[in-house]
mmCIF file of the N, C-alpha and C atoms, coordinates in Angstrom:
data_MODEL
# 
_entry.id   MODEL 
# 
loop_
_atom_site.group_PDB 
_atom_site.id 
_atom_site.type_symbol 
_atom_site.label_atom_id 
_atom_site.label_alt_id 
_atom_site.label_comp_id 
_atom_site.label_asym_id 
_atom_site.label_entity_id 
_atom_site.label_seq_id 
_atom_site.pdbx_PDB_ins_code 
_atom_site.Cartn_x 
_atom_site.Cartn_y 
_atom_site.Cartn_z 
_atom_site.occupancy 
_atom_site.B_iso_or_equiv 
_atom_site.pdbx_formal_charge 
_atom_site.auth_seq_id 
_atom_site.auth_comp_id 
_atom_site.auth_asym_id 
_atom_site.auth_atom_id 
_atom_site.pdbx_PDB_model_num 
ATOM 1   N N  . UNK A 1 1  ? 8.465   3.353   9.401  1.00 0.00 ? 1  UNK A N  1 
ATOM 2   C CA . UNK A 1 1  ? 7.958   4.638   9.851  1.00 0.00 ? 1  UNK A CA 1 
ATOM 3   C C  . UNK A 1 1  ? 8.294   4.835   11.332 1.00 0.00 ? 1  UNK A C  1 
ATOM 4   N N  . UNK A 1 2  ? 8.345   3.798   11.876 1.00 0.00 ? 2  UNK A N  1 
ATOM 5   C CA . UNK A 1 2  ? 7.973   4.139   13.264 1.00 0.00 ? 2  UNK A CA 1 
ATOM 6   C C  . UNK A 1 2  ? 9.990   4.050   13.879 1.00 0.00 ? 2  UNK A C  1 
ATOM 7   N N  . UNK A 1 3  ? 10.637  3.968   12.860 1.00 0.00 ? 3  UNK A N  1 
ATOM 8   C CA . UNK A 1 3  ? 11.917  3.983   12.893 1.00 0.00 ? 3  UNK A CA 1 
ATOM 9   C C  . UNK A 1 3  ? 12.895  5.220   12.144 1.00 0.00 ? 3  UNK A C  1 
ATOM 10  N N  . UNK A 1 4  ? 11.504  6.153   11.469 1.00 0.00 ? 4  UNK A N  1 
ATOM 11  C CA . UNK A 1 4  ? 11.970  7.262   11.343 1.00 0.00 ? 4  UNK A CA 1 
ATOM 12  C C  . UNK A 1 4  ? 11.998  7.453   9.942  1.00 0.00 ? 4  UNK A C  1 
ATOM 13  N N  . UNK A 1 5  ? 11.808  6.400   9.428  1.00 0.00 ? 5  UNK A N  1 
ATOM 14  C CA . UNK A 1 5  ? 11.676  6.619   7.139  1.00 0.00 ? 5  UNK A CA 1 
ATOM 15  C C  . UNK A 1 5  ? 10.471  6.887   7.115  1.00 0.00 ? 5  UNK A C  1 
ATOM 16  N N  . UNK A 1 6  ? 10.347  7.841   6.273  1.00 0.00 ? 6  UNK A N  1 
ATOM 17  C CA . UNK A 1 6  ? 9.514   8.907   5.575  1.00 0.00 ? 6  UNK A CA 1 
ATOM 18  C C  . UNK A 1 6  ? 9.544   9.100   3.974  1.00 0.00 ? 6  UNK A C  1 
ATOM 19  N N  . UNK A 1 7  ? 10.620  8.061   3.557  1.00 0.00 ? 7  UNK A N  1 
ATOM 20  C CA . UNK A 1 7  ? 10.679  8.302   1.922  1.00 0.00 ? 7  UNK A CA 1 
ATOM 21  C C  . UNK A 1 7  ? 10.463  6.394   1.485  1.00 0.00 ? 7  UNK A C  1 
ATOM 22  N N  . UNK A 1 8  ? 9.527   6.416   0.624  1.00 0.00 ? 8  UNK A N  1 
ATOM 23  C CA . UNK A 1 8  ? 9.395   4.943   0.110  1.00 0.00 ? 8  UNK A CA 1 
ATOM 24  C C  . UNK A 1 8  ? 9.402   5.095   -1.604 1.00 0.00 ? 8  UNK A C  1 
ATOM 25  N N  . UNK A 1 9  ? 9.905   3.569   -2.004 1.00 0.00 ? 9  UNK A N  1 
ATOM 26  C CA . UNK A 1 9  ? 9.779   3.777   -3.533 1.00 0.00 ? 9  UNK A CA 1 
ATOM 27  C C  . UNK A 1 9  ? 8.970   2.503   -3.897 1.00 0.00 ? 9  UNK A C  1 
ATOM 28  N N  . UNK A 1 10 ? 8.430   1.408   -3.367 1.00 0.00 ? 10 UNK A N  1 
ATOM 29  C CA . UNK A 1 10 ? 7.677   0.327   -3.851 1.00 0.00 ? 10 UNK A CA 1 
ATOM 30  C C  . UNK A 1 10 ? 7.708   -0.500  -2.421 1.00 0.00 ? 10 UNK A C  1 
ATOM 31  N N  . UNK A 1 11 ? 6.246   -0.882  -2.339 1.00 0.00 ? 11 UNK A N  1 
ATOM 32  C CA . UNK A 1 11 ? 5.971   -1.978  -1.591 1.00 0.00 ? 11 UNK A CA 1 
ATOM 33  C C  . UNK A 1 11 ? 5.816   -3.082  -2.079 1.00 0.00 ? 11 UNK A C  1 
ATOM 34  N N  . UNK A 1 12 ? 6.532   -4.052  -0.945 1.00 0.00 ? 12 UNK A N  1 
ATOM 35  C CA . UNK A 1 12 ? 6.120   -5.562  -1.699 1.00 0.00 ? 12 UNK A CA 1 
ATOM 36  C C  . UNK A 1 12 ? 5.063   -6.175  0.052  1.00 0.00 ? 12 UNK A C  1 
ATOM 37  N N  . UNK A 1 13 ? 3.956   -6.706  -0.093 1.00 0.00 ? 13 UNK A N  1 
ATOM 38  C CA . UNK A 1 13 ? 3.382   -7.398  0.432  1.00 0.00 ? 13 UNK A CA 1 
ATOM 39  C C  . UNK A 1 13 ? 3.001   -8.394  0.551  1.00 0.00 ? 13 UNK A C  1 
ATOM 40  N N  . UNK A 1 14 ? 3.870   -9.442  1.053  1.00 0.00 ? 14 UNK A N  1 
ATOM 41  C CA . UNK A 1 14 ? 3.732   -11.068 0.593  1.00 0.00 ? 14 UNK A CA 1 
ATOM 42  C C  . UNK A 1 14 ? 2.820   -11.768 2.368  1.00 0.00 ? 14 UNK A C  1 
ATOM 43  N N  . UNK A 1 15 ? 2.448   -13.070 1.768  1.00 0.00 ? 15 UNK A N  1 
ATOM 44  C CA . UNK A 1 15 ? 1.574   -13.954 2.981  1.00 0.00 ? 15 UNK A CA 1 
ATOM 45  C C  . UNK A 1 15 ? 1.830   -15.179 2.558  1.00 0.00 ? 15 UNK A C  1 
ATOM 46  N N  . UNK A 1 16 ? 1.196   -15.959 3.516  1.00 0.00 ? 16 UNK A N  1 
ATOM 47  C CA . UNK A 1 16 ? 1.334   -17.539 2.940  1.00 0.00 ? 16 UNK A CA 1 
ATOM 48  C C  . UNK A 1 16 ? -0.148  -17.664 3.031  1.00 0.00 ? 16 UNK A C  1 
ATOM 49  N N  . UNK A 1 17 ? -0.746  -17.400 1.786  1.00 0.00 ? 17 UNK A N  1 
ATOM 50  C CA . UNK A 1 17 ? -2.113  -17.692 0.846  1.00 0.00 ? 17 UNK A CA 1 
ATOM 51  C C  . UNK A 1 17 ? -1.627  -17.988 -0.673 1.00 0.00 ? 17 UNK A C  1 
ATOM 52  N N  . UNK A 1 18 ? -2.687  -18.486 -0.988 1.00 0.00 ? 18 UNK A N  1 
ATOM 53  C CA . UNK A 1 18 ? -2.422  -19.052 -2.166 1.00 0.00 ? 18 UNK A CA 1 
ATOM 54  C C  . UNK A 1 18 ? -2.661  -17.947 -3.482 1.00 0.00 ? 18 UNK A C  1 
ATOM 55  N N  . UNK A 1 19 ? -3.350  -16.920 -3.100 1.00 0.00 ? 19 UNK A N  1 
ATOM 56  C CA . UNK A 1 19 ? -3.518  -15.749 -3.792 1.00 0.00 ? 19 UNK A CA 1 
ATOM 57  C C  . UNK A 1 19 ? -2.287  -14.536 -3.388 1.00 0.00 ? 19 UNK A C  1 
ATOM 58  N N  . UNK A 1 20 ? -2.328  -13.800 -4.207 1.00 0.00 ? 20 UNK A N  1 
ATOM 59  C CA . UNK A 1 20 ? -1.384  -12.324 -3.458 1.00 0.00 ? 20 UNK A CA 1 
ATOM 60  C C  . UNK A 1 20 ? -2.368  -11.808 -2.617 1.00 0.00 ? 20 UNK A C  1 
ATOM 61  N N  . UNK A 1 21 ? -1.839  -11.557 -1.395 1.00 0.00 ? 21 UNK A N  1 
ATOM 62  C CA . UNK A 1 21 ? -2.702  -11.167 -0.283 1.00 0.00 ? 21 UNK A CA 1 
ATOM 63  C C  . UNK A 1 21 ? -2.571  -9.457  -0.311 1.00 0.00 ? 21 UNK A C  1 
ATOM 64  N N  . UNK A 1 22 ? -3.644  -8.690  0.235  1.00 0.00 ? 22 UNK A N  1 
ATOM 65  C CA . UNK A 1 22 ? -3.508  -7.523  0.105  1.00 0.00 ? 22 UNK A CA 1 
ATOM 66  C C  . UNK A 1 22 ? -3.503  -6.857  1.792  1.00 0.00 ? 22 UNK A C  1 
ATOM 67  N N  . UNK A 1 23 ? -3.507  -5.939  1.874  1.00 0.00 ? 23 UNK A N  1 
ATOM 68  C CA . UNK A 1 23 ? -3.218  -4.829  3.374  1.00 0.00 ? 23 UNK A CA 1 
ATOM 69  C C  . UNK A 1 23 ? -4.745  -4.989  3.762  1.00 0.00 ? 23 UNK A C  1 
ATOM 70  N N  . UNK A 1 24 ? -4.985  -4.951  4.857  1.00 0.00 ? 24 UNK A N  1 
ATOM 71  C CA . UNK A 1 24 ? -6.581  -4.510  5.569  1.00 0.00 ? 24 UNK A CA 1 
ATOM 72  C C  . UNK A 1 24 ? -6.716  -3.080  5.591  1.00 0.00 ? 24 UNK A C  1 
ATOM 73  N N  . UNK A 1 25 ? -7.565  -2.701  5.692  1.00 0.00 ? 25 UNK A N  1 
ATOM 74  C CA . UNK A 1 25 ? -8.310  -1.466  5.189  1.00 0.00 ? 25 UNK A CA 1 
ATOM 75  C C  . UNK A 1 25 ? -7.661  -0.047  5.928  1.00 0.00 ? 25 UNK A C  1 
ATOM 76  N N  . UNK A 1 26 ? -7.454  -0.731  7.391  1.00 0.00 ? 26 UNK A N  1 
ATOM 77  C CA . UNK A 1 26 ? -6.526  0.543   8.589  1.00 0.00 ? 26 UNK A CA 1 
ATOM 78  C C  . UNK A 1 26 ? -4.973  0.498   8.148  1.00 0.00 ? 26 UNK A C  1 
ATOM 79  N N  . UNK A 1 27 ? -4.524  -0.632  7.198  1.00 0.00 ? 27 UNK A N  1 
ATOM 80  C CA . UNK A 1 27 ? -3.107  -0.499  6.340  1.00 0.00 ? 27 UNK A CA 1 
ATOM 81  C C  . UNK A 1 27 ? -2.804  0.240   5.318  1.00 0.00 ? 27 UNK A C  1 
ATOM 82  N N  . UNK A 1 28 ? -3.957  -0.137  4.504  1.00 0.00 ? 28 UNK A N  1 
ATOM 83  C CA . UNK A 1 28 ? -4.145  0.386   3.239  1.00 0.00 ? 28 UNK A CA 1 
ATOM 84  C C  . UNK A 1 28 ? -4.091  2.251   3.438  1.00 0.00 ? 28 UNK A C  1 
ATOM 85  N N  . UNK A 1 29 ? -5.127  2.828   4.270  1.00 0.00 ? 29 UNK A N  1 
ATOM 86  C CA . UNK A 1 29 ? -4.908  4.317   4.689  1.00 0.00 ? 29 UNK A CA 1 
ATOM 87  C C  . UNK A 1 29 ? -3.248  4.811   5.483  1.00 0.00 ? 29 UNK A C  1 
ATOM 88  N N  . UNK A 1 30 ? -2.671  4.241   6.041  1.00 0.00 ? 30 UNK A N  1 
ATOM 89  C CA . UNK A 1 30 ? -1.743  4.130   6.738  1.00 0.00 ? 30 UNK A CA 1 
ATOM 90  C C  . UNK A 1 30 ? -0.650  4.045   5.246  1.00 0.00 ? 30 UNK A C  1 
ATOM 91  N N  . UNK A 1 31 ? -0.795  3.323   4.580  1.00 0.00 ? 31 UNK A N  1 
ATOM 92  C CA . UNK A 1 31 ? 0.126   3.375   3.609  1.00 0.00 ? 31 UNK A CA 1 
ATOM 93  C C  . UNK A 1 31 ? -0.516  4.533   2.774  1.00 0.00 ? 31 UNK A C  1 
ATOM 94  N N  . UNK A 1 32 ? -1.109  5.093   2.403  1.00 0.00 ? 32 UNK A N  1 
ATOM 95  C CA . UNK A 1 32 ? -1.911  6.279   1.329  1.00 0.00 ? 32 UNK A CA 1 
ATOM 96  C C  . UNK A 1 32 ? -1.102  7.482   2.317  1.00 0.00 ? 32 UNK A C  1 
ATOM 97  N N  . UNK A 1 33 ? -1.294  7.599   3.651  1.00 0.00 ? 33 UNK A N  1 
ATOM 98  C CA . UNK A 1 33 ? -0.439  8.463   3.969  1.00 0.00 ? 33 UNK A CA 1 
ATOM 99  C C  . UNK A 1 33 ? 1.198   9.032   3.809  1.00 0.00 ? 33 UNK A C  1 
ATOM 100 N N  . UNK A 1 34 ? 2.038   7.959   4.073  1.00 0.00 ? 34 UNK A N  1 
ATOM 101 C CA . UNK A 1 34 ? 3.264   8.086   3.735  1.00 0.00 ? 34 UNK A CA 1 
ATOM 102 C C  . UNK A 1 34 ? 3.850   7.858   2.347  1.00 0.00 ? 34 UNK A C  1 
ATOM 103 N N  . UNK A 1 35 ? 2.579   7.751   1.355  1.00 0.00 ? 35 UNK A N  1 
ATOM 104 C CA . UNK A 1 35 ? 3.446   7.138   0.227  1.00 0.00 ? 35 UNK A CA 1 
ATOM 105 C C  . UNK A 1 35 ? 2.730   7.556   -1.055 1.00 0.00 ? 35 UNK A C  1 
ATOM 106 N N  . UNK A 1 36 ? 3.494   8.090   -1.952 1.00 0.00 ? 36 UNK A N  1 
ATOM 107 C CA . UNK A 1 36 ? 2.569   8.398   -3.293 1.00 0.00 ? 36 UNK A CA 1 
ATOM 108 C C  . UNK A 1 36 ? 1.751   7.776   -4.009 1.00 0.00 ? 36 UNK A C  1 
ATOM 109 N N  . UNK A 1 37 ? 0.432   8.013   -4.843 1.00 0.00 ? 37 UNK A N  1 
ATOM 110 C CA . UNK A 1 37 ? -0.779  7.335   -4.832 1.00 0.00 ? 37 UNK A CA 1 
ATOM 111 C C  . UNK A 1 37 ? -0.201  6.750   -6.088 1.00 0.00 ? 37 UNK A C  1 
ATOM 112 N N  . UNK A 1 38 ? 0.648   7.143   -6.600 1.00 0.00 ? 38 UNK A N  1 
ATOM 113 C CA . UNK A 1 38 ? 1.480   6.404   -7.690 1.00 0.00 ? 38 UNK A CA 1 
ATOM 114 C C  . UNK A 1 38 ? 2.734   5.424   -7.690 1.00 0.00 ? 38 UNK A C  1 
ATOM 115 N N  . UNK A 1 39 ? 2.747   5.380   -5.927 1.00 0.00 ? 39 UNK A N  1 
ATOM 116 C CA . UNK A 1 39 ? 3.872   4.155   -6.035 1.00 0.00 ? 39 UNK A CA 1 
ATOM 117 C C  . UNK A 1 39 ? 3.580   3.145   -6.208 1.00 0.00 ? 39 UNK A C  1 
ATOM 118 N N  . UNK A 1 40 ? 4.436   2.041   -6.961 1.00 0.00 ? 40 UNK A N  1 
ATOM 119 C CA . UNK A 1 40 ? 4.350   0.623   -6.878 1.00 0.00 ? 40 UNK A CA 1 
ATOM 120 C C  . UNK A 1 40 ? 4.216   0.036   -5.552 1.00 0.00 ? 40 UNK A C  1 
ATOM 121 N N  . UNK A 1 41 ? 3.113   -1.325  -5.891 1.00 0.00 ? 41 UNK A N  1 
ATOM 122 C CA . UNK A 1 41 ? 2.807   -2.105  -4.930 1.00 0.00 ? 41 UNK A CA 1 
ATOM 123 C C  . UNK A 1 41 ? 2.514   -3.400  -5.465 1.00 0.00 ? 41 UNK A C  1 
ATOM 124 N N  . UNK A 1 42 ? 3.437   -4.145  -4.962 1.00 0.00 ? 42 UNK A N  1 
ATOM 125 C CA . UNK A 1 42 ? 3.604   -5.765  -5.531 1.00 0.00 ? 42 UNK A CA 1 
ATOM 126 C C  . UNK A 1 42 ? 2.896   -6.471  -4.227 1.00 0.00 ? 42 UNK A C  1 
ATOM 127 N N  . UNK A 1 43 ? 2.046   -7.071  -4.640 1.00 0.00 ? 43 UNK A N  1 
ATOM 128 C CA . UNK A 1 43 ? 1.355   -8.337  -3.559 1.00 0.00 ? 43 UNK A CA 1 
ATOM 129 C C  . UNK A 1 43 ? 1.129   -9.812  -4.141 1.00 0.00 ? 43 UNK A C  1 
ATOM 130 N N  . UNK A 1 44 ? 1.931   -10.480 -3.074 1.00 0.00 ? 44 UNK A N  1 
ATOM 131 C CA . UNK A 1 44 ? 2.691   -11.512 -3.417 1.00 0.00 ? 44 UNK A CA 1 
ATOM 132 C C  . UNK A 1 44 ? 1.987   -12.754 -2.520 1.00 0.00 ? 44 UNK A C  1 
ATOM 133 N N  . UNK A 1 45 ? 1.563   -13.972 -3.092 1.00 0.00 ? 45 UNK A N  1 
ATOM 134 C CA . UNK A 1 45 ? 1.331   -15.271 -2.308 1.00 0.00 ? 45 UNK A CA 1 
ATOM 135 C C  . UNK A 1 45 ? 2.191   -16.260 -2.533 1.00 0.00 ? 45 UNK A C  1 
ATOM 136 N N  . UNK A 1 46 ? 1.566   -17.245 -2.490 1.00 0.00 ? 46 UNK A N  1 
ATOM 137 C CA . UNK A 1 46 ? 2.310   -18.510 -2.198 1.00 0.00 ? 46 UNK A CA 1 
ATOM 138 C C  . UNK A 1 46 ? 2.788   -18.912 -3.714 1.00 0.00 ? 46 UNK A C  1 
ATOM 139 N N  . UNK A 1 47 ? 4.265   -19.408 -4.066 1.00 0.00 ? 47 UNK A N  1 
ATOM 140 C CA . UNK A 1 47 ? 4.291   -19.791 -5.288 1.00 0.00 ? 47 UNK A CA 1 
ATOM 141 C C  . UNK A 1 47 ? 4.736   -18.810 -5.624 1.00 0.00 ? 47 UNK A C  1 
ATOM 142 N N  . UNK A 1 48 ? 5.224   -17.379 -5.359 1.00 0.00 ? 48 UNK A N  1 
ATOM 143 C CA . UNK A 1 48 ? 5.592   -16.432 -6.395 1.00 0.00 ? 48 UNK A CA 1 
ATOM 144 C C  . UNK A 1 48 ? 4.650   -15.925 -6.833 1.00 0.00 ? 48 UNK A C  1 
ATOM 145 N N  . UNK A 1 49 ? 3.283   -15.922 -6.712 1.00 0.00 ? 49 UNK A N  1 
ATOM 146 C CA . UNK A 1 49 ? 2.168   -15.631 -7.276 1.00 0.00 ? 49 UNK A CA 1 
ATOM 147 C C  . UNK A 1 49 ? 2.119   -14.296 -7.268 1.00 0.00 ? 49 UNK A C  1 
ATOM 148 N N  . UNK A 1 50 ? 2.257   -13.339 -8.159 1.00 0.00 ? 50 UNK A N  1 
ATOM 149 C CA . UNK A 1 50 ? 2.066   -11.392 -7.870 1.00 0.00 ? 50 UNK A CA 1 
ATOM 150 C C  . UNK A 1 50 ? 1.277   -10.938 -8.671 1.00 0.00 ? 50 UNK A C  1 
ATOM 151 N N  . UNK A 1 51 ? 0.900   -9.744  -8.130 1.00 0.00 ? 51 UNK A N  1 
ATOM 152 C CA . UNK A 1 51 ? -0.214  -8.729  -8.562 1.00 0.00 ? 51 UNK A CA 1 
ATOM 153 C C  . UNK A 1 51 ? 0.231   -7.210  -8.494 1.00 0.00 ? 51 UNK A C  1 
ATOM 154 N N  . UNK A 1 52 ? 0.697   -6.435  -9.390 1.00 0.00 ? 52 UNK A N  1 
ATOM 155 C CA . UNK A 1 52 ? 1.084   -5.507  -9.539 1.00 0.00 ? 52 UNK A CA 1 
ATOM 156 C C  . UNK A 1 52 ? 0.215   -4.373  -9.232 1.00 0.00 ? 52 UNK A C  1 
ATOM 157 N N  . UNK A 1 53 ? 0.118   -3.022  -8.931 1.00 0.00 ? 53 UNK A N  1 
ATOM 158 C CA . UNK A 1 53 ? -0.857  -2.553  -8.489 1.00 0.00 ? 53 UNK A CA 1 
ATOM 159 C C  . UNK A 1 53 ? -0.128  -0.705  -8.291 1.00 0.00 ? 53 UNK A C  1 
ATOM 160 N N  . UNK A 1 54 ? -1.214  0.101   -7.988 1.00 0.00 ? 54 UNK A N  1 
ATOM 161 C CA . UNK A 1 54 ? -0.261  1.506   -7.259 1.00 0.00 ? 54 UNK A CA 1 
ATOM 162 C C  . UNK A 1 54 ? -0.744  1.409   -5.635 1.00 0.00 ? 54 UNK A C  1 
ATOM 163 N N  . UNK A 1 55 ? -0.630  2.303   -4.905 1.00 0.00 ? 55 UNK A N  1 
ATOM 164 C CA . UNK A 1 55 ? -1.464  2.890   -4.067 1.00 0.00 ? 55 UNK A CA 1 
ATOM 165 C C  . UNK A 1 55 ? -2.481  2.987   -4.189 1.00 0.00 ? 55 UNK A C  1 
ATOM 166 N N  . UNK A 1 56 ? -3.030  3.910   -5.064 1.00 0.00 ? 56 UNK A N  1 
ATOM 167 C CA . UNK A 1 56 ? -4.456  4.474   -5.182 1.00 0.00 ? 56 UNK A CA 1 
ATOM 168 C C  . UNK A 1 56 ? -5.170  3.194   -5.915 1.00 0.00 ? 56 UNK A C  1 
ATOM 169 N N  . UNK A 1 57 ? -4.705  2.336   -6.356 1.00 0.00 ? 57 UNK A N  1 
ATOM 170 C CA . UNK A 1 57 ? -5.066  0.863   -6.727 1.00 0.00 ? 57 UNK A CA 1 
ATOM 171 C C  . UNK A 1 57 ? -5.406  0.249   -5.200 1.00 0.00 ? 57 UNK A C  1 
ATOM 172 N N  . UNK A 1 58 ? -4.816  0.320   -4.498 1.00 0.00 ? 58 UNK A N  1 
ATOM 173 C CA . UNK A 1 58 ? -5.535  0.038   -3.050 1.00 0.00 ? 58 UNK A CA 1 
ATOM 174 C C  . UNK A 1 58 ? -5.987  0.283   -2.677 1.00 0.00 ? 58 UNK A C  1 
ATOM 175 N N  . UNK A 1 59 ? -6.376  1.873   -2.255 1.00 0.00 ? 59 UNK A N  1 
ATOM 176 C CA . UNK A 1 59 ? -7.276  2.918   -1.863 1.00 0.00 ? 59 UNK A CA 1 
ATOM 177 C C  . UNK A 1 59 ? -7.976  3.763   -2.433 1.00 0.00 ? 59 UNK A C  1 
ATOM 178 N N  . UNK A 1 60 ? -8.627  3.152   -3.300 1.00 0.00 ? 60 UNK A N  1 
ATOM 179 C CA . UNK A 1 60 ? -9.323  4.357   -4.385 1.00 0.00 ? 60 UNK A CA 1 
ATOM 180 C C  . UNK A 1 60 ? -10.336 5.898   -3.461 1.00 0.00 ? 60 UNK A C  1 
ATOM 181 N N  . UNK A 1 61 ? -9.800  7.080   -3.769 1.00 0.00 ? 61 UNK A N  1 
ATOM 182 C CA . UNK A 1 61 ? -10.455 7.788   -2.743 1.00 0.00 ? 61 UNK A CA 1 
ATOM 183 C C  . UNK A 1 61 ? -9.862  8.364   -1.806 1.00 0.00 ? 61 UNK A C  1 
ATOM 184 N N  . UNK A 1 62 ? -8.758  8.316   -1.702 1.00 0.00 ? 62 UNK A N  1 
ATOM 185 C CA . UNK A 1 62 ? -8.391  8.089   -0.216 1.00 0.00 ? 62 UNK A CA 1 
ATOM 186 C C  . UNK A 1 62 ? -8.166  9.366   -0.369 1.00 0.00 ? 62 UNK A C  1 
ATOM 187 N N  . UNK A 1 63 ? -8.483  9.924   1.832  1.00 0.00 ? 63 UNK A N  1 
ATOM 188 C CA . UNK A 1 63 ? -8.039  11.216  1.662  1.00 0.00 ? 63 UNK A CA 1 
ATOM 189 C C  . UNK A 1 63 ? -6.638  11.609  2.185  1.00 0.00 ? 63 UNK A C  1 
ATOM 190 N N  . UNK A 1 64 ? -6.312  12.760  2.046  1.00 0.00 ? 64 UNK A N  1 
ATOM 191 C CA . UNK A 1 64 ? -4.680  13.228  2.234  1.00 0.00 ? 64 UNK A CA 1 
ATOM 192 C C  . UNK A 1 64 ? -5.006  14.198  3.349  1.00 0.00 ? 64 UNK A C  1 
ATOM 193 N N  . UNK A 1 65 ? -3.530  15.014  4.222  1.00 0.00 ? 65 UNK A N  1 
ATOM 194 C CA . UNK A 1 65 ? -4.021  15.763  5.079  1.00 0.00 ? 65 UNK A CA 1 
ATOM 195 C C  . UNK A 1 65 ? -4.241  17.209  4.538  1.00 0.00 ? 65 UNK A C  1 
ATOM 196 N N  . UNK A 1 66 ? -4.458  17.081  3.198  1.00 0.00 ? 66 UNK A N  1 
ATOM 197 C CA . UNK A 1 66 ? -5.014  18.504  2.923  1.00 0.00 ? 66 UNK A CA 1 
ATOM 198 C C  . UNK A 1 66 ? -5.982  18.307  2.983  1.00 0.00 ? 66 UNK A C  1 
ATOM 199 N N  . UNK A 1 67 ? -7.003  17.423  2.775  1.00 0.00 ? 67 UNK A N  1 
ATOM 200 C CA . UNK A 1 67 ? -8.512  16.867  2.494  1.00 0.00 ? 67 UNK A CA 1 
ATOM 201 C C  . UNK A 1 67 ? -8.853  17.283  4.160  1.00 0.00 ? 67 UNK A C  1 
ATOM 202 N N  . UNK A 1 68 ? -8.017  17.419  5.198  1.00 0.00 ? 68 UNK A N  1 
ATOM 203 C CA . UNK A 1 68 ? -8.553  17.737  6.590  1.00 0.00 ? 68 UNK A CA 1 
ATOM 204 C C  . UNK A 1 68 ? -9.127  19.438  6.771  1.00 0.00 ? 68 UNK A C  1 
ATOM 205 N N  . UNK A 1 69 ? -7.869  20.260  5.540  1.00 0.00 ? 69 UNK A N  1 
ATOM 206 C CA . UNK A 1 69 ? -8.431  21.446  6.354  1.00 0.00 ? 69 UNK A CA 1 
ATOM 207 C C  . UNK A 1 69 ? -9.443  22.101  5.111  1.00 0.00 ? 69 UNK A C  1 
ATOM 208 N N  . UNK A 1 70 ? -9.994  22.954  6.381  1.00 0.00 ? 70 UNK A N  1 
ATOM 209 C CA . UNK A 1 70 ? -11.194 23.632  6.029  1.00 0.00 ? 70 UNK A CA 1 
ATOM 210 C C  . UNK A 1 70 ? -11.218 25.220  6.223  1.00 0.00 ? 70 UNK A C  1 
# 
């Protein structure tokens, strides 16, 4: 984003935990913004370990910037 892409088709989010690690909560909104609540999102640990998921599988709720106006 901060390099100027504005179009995404799947995230992969990997860590070195032994589980698939997921985004913190100021990520998780940050990604709901630029990216459809229906894109793929693979989160990945140690071992190959994955968890398939969407967006809105991360952020259930989340608001958009139409949800701003009034």
């Amino acid at each position: 984003v901060s390099e100027g892409e504005r179009s995404f088709e799947h995230l992969v989010i990997a860590g070195h935990t032994p589980k698939p690690i997921s985004p913190c909560g100021a990520c998780r909104q940050v990604i709901s913004e630029f990216c459809e609540a229906d894109m793929p999102v693979t989160l990945v640990g140690e071992n190959g370990v994955t968890k398939e998921m969407t967006v809105e599988d991360l952020l259930p709720y989340f608001f958009k910037e139409e949800d701003l106006s009034i």
